[in-house]
C-alpha positions in Angstrom: -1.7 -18.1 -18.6 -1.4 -20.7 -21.2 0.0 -18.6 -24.4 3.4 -18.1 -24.1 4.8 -14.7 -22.3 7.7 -12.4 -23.5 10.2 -12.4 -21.2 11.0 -9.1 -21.3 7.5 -8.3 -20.5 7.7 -10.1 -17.8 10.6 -8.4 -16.5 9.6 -5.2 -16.6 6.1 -5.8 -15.0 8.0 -7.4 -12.4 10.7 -4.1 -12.0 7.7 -2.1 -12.0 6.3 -3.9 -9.2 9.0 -3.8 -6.8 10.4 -0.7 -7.9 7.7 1.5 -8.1 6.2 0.4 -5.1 9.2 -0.2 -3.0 10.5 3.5 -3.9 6.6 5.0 -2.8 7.6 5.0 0.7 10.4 7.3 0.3 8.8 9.8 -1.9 5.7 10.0 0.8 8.2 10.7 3.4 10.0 13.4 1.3 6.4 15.0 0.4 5.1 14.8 4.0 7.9 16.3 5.6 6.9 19.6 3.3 3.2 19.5 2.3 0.1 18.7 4.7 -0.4 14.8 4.5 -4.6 14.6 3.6 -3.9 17.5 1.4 -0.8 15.4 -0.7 -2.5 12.0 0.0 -5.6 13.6 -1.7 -3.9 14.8 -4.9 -2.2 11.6 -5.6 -5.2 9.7 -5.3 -8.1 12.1 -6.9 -5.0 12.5 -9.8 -4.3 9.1 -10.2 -8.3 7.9 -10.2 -9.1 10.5 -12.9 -6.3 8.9 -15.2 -7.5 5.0 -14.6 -11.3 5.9 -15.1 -9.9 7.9 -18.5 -7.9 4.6 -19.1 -11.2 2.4 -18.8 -13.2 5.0 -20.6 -11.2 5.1 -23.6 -11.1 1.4 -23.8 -14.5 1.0 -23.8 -15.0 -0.9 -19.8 -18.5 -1.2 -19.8 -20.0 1.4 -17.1 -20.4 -0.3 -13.4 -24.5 -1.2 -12.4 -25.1 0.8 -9.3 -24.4 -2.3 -6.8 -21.2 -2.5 -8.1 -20.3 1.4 -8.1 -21.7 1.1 -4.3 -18.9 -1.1 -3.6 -15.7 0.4 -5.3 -17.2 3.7 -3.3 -17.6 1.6 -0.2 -13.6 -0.2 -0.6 -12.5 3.4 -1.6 -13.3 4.9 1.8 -11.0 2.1 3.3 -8.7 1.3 0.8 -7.3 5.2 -0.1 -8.8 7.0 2.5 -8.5 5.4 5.6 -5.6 3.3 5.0 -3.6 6.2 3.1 -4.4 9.1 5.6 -2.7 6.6 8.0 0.1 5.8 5.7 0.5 10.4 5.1 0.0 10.8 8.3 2.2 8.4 10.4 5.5 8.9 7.5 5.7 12.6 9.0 7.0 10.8 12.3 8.6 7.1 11.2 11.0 6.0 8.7 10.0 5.5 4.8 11.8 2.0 5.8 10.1 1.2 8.7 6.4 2.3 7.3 7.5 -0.1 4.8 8.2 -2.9 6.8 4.8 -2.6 9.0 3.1 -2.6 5.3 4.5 -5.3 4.7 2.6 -8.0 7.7 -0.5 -7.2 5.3 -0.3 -10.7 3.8 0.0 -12.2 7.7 -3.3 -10.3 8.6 -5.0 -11.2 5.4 -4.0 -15.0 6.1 -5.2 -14.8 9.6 -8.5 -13.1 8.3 -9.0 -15.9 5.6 -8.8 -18.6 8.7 -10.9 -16.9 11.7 -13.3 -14.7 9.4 -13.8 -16.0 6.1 -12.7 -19.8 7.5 -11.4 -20.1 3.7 -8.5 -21.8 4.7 -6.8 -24.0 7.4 -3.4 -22.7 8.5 -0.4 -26.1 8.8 1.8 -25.6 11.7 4.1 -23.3 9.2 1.3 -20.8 8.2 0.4 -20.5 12.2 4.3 -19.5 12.7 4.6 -17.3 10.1 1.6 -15.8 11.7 3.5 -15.9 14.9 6.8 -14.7 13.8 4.9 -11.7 11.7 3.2 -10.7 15.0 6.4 -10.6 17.0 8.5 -8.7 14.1 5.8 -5.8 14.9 6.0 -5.8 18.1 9.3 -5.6 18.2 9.8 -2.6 15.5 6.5 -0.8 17.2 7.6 -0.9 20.7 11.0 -0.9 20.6 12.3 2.8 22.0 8.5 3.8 21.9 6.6 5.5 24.9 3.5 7.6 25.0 3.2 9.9 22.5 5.9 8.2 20.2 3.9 4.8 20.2 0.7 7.2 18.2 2.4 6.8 14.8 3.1 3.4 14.8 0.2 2.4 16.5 -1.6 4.8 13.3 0.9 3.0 10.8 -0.3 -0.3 12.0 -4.2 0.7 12.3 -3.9 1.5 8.5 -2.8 -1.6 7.6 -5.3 -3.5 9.5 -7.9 -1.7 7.5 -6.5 -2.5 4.3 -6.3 -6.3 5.5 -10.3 -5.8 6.2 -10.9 -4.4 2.9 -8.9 -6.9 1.1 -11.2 -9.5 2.7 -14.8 -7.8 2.7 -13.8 -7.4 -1.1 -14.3 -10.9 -2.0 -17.9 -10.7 -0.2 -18.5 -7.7 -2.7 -19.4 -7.4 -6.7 -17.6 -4.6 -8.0 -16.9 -3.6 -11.7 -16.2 -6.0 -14.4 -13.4 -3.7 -15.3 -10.4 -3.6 -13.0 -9.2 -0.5 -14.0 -12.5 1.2 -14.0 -13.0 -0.3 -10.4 -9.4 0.6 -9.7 -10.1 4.0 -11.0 -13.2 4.7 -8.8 -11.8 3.4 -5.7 -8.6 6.1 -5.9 -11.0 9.2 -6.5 -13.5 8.1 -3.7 -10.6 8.0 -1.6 -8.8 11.0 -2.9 -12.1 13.2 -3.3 -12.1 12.1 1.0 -8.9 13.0 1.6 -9.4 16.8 -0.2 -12.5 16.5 2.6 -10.5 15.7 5.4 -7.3 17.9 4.6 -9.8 20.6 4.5 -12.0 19.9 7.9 -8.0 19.5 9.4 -7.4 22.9 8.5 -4.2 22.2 6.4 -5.7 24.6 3.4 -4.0 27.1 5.9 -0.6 25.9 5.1 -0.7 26.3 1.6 1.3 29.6 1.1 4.3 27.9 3.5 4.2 24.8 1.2 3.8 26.8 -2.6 6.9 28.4 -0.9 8.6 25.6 0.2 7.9 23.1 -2.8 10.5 22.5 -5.6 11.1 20.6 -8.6 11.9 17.5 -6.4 9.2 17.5 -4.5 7.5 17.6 -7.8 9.2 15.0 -9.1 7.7 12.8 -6.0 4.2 13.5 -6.6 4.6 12.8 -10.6 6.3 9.7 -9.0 3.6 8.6 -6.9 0.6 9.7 -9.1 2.1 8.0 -12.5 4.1 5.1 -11.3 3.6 3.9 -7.9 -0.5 4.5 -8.5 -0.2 4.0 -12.1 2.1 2.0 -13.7 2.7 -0.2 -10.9 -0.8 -1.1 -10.9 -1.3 -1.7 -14.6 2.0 -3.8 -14.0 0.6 -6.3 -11.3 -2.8 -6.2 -12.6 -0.9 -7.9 -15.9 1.3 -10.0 -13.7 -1.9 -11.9 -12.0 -3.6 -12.6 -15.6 0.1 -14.6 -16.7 1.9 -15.6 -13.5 0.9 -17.7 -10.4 -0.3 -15.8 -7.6 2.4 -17.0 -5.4 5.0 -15.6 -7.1 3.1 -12.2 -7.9 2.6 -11.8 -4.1 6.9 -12.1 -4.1 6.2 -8.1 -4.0 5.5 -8.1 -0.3 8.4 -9.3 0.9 10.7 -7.6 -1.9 9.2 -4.2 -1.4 9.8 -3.3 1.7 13.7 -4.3 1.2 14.2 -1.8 -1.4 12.0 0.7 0.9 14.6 0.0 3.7 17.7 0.5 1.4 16.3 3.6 -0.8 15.3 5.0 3.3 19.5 4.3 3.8 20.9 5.5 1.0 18.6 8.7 0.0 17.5 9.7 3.0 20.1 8.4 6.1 17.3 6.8 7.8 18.9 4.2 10.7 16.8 1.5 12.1 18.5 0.4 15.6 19.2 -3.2 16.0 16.4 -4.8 17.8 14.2 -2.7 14.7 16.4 -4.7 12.5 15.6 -8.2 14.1 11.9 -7.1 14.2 11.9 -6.6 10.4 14.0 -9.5 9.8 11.1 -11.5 11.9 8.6 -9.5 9.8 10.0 -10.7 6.3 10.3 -14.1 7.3 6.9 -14.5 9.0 5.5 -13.3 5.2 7.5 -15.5 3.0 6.8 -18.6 5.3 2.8 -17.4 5.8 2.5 -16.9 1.6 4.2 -20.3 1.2 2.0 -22.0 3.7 -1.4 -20.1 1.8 -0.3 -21.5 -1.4 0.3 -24.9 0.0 -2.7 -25.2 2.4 
């Protein structure tokens, strides 16, 4: 981070950031509504993995040891599949907005994993009520209005992001490949390569004339969206942003992306949280920005 930065540059890996990933949520919830989940989960991933291997291949990243490819297959079980057949799955039944919002306590879980698991850090009074205030934005967007079998998706929503928090931390206990893209890259088509797996033990193949008949150019223009710049681009974008900027301000995308989630979920698609959904994400937001200002000053 020490040679100067164009500003530009900096701008637009920013934008890229919270754009592309902030918009995601939306295009999942237009695909979904449509196409099987595994099934569209699957091509987004396998498609967007084959590109970022391609990427690392053509710029000479030297090939992962076999310890190290055991781990990027190992994170992409959890990371893509898991997390992401939750994510498919669950944006059939919620809000683009509100999936966005429960994504968005990863950085509280993480924090709380880093203290109790790892015992990396030692939360202040702040980083404990962030923590708190995270934990009772949830509850209160999860539970609110929800009974029986309306509680499953959130409950799924939720169960993804706690594997992606337990990932994120049994990372840092793994060696993976020198190359972040080829790692990237390998993680996406283990997960994606899954998904086609699991979209196919689900049955969903059986849908496929009902979707080919159904799908149209926007639905296309989602996928190409997801594939090339939420999976893509986005990625390239933050992977620049943590070699030149301080962590703490690259993690700014957690609290920023769910906004733009929410609004684009307004504007697009007419999606309505109810007020107590509101409070719970404006607990939600606040419990991240004080919890990543508390990590950084621990």
């Amino acid at each position: 981070m020490g040679q100067p930065v164009n500003p530009r540059l900096r701008v637009l890996a920013y934008a890229a950031v919270y754009l592309f990933w902030g918009a995601s949520f939306l295009a999942i919830r237009e695909i979904v509504l449509v196409a099987p989940p595994f099934l569209a989960a699957a091509i987004r991933f396998t498609s967007a993995g084959l590109i970022l291997l391609a990427f690392a291949i053509a710029n000479r990243a030297p090939f992962p040891s076999w310890p190290e490819s055991r781990s990027s297959l190992a994170l992409g079980v959890i990371f893509f599949a898991t997390n992401y057949a939750c994510v498919f799955w669950a944006e059939q039944r919620i809000a683009s907005g509100y999936a966005a919002v429960v994504s968005a306590t990863t950085p509280v879980w993480v924090f709380a994993g880093e203290w109790l698991w790892l015992g990396a850090v030692r939360p202040t009074r702040a980083g404990l009520g962030g923590m708190l205030l995270g934990i009772v934005g949830v509850a209160l967007l999860v539970l609110h209005g929800a009974s029986g079998r309306a509680l499953i998706a959130p409950l799924v929503m939720m169960f993804g992001v706690l594997c992606w928090t337990f990932a994120t931390l049994w990372s840092r206990r793994l060696t993976v490949p020198k190359s972040r893209y080829m790692n990237a890259g390998l993680q996406m088509f283990t997960g994606g390569a899954l998904l086609f797996a699991l979209s196919s033990g689900a049955g969903e193949m059986s849908r496929l004339p009902q979707v080919v008949a159904r799908w149209d150019a926007r639905l296309s223009i989602d996928m190409a969206y997801l594939i090339i710049a939420a999976s893509i681009l986005a990625f390239l974008a933050f992977v620049w942003l943590i070699e030149h900027e301080p962590a703490s301000r690259v993690s700014s995308y957690a609290y920023v992306n769910p906004l733009i989630a929410v609004a684009l979920g307004a504007v697009v698609a007419g999606e309505r949280l109810a007020p107590a959904q509101w409070a719970g994400a404006g607990l939600v937001l606040s419990g991240v920005v004080i919890t990543l200002r508390a990590r950084v000053n621990a």
